[in-house]
N, C-alpha and C positions, 0 to 999 in steps of 0.2 A: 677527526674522531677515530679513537682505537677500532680496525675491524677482527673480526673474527669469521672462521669458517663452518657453516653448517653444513652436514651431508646430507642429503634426500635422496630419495629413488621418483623417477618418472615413469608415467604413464606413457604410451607413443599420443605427443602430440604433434604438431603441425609442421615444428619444426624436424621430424623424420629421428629427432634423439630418444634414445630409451637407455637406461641405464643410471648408476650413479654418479650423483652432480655435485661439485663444490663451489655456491653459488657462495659469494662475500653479502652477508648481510651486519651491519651494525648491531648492537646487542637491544639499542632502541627500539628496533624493527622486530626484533627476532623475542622478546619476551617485553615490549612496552605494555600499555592498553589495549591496544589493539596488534596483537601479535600477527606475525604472517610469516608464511614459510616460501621458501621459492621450489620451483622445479622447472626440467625442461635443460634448453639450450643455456648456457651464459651471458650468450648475446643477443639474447632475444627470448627473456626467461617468462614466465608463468608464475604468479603469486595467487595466494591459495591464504582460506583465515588458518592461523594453524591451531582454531578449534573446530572440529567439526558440526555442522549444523543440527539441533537438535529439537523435534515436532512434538509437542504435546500430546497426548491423546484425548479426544474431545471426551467429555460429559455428556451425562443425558441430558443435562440444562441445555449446555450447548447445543446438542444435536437439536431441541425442542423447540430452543429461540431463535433457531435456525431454520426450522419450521416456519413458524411464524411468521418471519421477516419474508420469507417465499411467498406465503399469504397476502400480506402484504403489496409486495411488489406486486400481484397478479391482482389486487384489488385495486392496485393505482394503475393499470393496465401498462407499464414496464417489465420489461425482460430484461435480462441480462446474461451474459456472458464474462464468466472470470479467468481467467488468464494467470495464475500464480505462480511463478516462477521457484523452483529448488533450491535448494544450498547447493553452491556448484561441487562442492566435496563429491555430492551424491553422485557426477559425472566423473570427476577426475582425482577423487581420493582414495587412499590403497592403503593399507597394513605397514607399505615400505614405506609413508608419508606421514602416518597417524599409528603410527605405534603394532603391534601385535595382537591388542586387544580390539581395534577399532572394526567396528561390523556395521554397515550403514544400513544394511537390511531390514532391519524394525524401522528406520527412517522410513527411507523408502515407501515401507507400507504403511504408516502412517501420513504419507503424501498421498499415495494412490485411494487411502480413505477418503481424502479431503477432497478431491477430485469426485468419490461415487455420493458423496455427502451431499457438494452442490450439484449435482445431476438430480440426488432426492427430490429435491424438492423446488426442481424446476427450472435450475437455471444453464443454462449451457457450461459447459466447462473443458478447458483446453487440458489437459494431458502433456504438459509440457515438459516433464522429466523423457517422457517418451521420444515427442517432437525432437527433446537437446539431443538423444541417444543419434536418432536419425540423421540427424545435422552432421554431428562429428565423427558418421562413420563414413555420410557421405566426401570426407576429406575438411572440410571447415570449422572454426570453429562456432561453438553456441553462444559464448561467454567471451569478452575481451581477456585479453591476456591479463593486463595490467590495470584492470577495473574491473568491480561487482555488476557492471552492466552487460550487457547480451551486445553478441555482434551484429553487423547488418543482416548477416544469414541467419542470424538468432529471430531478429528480429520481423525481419521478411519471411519466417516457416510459421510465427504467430503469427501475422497478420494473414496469412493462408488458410489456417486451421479454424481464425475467428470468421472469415468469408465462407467456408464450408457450412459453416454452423448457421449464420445467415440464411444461405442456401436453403437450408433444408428446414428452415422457420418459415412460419407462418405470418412474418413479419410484412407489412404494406409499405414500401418506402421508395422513393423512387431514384431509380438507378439509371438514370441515362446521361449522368455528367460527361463532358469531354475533359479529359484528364491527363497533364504530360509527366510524370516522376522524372526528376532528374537526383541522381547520385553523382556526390562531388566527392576528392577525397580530402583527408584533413591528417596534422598531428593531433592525437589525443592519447596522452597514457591513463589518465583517470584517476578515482579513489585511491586504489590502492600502492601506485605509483607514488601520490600526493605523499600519503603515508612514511614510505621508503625512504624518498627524497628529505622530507622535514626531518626525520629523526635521523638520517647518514649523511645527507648532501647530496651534493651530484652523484650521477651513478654511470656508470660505463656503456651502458645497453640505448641502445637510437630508442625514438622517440614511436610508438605505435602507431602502424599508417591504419586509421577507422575509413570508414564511409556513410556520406550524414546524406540527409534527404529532404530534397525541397520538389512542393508541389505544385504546379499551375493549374486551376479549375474553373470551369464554364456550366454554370448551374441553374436552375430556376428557383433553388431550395435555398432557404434562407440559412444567416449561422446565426449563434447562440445572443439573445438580445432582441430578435426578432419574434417573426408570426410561428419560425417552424426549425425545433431540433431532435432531428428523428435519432441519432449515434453521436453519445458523448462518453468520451475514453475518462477514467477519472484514477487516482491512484497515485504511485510515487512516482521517482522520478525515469522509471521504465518505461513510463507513458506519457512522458513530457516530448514535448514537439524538438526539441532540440536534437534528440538521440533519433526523431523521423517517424514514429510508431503512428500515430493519426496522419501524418501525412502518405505512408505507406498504403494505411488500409484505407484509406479516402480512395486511393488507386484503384485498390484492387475491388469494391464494392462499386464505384463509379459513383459517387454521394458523400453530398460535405460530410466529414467528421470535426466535431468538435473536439479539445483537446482543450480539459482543464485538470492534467495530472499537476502534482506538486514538487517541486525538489526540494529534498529534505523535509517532505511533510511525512514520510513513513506510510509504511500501507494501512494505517487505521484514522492517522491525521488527512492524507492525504485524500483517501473516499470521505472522510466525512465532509471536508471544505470544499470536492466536489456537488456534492449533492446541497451543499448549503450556494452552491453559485446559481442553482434550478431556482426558475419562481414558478406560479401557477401556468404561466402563458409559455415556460418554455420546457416542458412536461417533455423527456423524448422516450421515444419509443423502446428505444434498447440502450440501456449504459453496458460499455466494456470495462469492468473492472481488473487494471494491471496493477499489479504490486509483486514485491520480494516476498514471500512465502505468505500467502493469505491464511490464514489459520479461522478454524472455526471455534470461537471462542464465544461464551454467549454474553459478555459483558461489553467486547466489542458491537455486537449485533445490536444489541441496547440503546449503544449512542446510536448507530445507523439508523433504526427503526423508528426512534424518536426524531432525529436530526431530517429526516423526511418528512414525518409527519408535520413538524413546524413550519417546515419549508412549505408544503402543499396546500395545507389547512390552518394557516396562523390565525388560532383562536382567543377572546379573552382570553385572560389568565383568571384562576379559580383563588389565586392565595398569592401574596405578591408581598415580599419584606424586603428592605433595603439598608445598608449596612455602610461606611469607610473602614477601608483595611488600616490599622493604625498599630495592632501587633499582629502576629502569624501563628496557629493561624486566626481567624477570626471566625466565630460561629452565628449564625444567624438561625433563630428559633421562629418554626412554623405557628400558625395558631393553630388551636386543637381544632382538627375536623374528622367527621368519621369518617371511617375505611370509604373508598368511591365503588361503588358498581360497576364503575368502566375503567379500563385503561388506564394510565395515567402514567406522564414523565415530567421531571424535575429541569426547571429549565434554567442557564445560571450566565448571568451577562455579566464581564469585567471590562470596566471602564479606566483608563489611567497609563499608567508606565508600561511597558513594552514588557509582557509576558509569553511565552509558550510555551511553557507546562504547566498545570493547577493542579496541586493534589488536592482530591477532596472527599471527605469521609460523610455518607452520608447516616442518621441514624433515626429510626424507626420507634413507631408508639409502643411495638410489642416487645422491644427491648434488643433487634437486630438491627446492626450496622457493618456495611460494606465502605470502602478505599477503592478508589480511580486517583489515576491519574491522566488527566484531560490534556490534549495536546494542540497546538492550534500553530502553523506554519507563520511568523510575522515578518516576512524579510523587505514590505517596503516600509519606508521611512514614514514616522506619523508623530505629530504633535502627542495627539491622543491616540491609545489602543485601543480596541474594543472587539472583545472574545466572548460569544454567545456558544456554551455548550447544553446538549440538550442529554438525556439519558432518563431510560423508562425505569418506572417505579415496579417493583414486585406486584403481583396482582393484588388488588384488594388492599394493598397496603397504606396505612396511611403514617406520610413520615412525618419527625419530629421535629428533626433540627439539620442543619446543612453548614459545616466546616470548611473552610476555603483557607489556604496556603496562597495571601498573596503578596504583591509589594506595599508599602503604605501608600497610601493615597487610594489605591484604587478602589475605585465605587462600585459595589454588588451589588447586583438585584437575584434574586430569586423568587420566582414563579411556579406553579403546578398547575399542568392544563392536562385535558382528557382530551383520547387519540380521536380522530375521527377513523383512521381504520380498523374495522369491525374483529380486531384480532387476538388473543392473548398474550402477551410477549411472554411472560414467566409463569 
């Protein structure tokens, strides 16, 4: 494949290079889908999105259903702790990388919002733009080189910051495991490596030495299945056991962690398919929610607030229609009922061929309708699929009719049940 030369400028990273770099990237690489830029050494280079990361600003819905969901949590007697990770730009992107006009500083604080946002309203929260600043000056890196995942030292200053916070809760759990961490090393270049390679070929640069972490533990505490799950890590694949993160902070708290992150479920798929793996008996005490930029969004909060509530309290269903997908998409009309006095979320189960996206438009008696698109991680093998999304209805609102994007065959049900925690979501 024809290469070409791009210039960049680096930041001092690890490799002790600062200055301008002529890294050979393919033109695949350098303007595909998913573009990337390099920096750093040659031979032992840094890749970087070459767009930079950019934070919404919340709403006052948002901020409100955000509220709520806090309610919520404190009403099911769960805490939590989030852990949201930056756009690495916000660590290692400059003017000489991202053009003249690139200012990260409204990001930024738009991160450090999201950060006082879940402290609002009760849940612990990590500071982890901060943490990463801390890391990489103490000489390490935060972020892998050649993947969107966090290093061991990225890794091991969260699950520090999440034991702090422990610390200083008022949480009852019992901490007297005996505990051995062992750290091995591995090749792993990662994502964005993956990337490179697919669209240029081999590449000249050695292979990234990571370090992964395995745990041995001696407990009286049960894990997830049983009588008792006091800390269940939930989220993408930052908080997947492979990369060490529950096995780390198991260590460091001296107490099982359970560890049902997702890879490739995203930080919105990935919390909600944890809190759907909870039943009534295994309630824990504190979930750590990790993900790649957790945003306060109030449409995501929705599914979550709902997707618990089912999980806790699975009630009749108040209204119940059933449908085959047979074109796309397919609507399915409610019968007329009045507006409810409580609560209320739309609950929608797909039966059939192997989906995980659903768009779905929902639309209202008063003449309002909203669009989701519902995500659900499928990657083990199954005869049949089967995808339960849950998501709360505007207060008061009574809806009309429910549109589903799916493949033929598959079997819809749709449901409306009222919450049992005592909250308003919108």
């Amino acid at each position: 494949m024809r290469q070409f030369t791009i210039t960049v400028f680096s930041l001092a990273l690890l490799s002790g290079f600062v200055g301008a770099t002529n890294l050979p990237l393919c033109p695949a690489a350098a303007i595909g889908p998913e573009p990337l830029v390099a920096i750093g050494n040659p031979t032992n280079p840094r890749f970087l999105r070459a767009e930079p990361g950019l934070l919404p600003d919340p709403t006052v819905a948002d901020e409100a259903t955000l509220d709520a969901f806090g309610k919520q949590l404190a009403y099911e007697g769960i805490r939590m702790i989030v852990v949201s990770l930056p756009p690495s730009d916000f660590i290692y992107g400059s003017k000489d990388i991202y053009g003249p006009t690139y200012d990260s500083a409204p990001q930024i604080a738009r991160y450090r919002r999201s950060v006082i946002d879940f402290r609002r309203v009760g849940f612990g929260a990590v500071d982890v733009l901060s943490l990463a600043n801390q890391v990489e000056a103490s000489g390490h890196p935060f972020f892998a080189l050649r993947d969107h995942h966090w290093s061991a030292e990225g890794l091991q200053a969260a699950a520090n910051a999440v034991k702090a916070l422990v610390d200083a809760s008022p949480l009852d759990i019992q901490r007297d495991a005996v505990t051995t961490l062992t750290a091995r090393q591995g090749s792993l270049n990662g994502s964005y490596d993956n990337l490179v390679r697919a669209a240029c070929g081999q590449q000249t640069y050695s292979d990234e030495q990571r370090t992964f972490f395995d745990l041995s533990l001696i407990s009286g505490e049960s894990l997830l299945g049983d009588a008792s799950t006091d800390i269940v890590v939930m989220g993408d694949s930052y908080g997947i056991n492979y990369f060490g993160f529950p096995q780390v902070l198991s260590d460091a708290l001296k107490t099982p962690v359970v560890g049902v992150a997702q890879n490739g479920g995203g930080a919105v798929g990935g919390f909600t398919d944890g809190l759907m793996s909870l039943t009534p008996d295994t309630k824990p005490q504190l979930i750590v929610y990790v993900a790649n930029t957790i945003i306060v969004n109030s449409a995501d909060i929705r599914e979550y607030s709902a997707t618990l509530d089912t999980i806790l309290h699975p009630p009749p269903p108040s209204v119940v229609v059933t449908a085959k997908a047979e074109a796309t998409p397919v609507t399915l009309n409610l019968p007329s009922v009045s507006a409810s006095a409580t609560q209320q979320y739309v609950q929608m189960t797909l039966s059939g061929p192997r989906v995980e996206s659903v768009p779905v438009t929902l639309t209202y008696v008063d003449g309002r309708s909203e669009s989701r698109i519902f995500h659900r991680n499928q990657s083990n093998p199954a005869q049949i699929y089967s995808n339960v999304f849950s998501f709360a209805l505007p207060n008061r609102a009574s809806l009309k009719s429910v549109a589903i994007s799916a493949p033929a065959g598959t079997i819809i049900n749709v449901s409306v049940h009222s919450f049992e925690a005592p909250v308003i979501i919108y």
